[in-house]
C-alpha positions as CSV (number, residue, x, y, z in Angstrom):
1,X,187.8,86.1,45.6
2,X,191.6,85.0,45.9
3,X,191.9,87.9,48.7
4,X,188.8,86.9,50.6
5,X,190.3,83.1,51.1
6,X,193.4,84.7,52.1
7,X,191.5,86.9,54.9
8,X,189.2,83.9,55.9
9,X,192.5,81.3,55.9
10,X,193.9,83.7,58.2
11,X,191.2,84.0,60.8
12,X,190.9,80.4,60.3
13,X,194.4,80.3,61.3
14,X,194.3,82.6,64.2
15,X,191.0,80.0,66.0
16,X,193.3,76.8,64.9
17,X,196.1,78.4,67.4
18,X,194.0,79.9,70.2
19,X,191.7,76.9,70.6
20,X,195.0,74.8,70.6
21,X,194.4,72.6,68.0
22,X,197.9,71.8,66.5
23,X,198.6,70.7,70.0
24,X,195.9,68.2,70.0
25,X,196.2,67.2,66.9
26,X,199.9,66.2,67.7
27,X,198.6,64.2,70.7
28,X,196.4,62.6,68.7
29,X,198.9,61.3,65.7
30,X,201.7,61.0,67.9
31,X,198.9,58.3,69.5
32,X,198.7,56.7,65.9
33,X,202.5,56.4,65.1
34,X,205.2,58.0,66.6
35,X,207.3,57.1,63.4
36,X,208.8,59.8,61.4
37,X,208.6,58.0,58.2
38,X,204.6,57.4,58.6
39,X,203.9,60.9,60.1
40,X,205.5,62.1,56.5
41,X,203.9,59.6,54.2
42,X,200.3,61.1,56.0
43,X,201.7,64.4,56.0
44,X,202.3,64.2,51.9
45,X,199.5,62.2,51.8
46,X,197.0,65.3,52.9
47,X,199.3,68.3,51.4
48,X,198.7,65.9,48.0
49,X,195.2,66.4,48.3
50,X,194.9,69.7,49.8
51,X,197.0,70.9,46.3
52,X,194.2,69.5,44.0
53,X,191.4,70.6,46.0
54,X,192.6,74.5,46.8
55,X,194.6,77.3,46.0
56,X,198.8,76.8,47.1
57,X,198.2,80.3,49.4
58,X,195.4,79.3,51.2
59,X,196.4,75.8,51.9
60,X,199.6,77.2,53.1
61,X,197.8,79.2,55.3
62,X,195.2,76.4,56.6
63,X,197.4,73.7,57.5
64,X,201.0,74.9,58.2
65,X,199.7,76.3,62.2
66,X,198.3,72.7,62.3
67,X,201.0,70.9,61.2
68,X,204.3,72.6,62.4
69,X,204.2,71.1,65.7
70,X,203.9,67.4,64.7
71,X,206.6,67.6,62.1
72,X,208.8,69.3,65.4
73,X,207.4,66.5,67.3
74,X,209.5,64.7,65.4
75,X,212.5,66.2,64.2
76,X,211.6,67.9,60.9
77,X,213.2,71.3,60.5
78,X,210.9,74.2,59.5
79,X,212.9,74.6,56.3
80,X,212.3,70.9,55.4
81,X,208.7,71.2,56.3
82,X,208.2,74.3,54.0
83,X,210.3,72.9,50.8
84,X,207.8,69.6,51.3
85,X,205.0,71.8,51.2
86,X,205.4,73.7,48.7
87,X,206.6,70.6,46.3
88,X,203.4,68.8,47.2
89,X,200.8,71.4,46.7
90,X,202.7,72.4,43.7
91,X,202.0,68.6,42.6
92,X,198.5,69.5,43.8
93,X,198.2,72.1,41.3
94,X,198.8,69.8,38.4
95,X,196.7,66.9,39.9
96,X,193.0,66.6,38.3
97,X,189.8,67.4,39.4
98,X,191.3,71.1,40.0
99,X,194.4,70.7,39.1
100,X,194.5,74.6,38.1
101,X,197.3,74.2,35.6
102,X,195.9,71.4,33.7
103,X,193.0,74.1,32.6
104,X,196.1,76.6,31.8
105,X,197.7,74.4,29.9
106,X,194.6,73.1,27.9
107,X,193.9,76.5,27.5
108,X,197.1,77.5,25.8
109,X,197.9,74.2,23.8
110,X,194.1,73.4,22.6
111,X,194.3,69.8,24.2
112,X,191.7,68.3,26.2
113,X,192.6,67.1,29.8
114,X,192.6,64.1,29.5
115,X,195.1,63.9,26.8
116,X,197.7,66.3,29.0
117,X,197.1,63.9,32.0
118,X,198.0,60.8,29.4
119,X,201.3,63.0,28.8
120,X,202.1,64.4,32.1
121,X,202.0,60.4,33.9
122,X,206.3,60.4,33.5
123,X,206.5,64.0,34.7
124,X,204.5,62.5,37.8
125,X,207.0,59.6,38.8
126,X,209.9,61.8,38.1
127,X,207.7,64.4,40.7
128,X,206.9,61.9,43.0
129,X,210.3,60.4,42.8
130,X,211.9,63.9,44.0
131,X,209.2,64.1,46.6
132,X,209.8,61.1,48.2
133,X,214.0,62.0,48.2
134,X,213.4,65.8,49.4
135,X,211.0,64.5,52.2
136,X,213.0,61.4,53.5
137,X,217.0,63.2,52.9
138,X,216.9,66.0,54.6
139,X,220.2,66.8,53.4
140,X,218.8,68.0,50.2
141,X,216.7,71.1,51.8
142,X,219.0,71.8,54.3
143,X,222.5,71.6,52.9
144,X,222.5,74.9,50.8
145,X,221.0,77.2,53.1
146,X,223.2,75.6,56.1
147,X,226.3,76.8,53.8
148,X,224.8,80.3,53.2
149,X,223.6,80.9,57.0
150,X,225.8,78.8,58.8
């Protein structure tokens, strides 16, 4: 089932580039706000709920042809752009209705959800916290490798 999203995601992503849709679609929220800080905040905003609603691979595959060029649009590097990804949808993951990890660990500890949600609200702000410094300090995702790679 995983594999068939993965082939579909990527076919999906093929039409997205060949009809030219990230292009458009930059147009069109460039139209909205031309601010970096909002474009993010919308950015996190979808990632956020792409993460609860499907699987980390596929979503990666969906929405980074889409949204690649509006983060270039405005001066996000591609290694800032994947680190807020996958931090988001990883959020995503643990985020209810399908949050997939929340089943996992019900599974393993015996606890209904709702009392792992109850525990996991700190764990959130701390997330969230680290969300909001990874996506608006670039610094943070870009100063290791910059050392490594030069």
């Amino acid at each position: 089932m995983v594999m068939a999203l993965i082939g579909v995601s990527s076919a999906f992503g093929w039409v997205v580039s060949y009809l030219r849709i990230p292009m458009k679609l930059t147009n069109f929220m460039m139209s909205i706000s031309s601010n970096k800080i909002v474009l993010l905040l919308l950015i996190n905003l979808l990632l956020l709920v792409m993460g609860a609603l499907m699987d980390m691979i596929c979503s990666i595959l969906i929405i980074t042809p889409i949204i690649l060029p509006i983060v270039a649009a405005v001066g996000v590097t591609p290694l800032q752009l994947g680190v807020i990804m996958i931090f988001n949808l990883g959020i995503g993951l643990m985020t209810p209705p399908f949050g997939v990890l929340l089943y996992v660990c019900s599974a393993i500890s015996g606890r209904n959800i709702e009392q792992l949600v109850k525990a996991s609200v700190p764990f959130y702000i701390v997330m969230f916290g680290a969300l909001l410094a990874i996506t608006f300090i670039p610094q943070l995702t870009t100063f290791l490798p910059g050392i490594l790679f030069g």
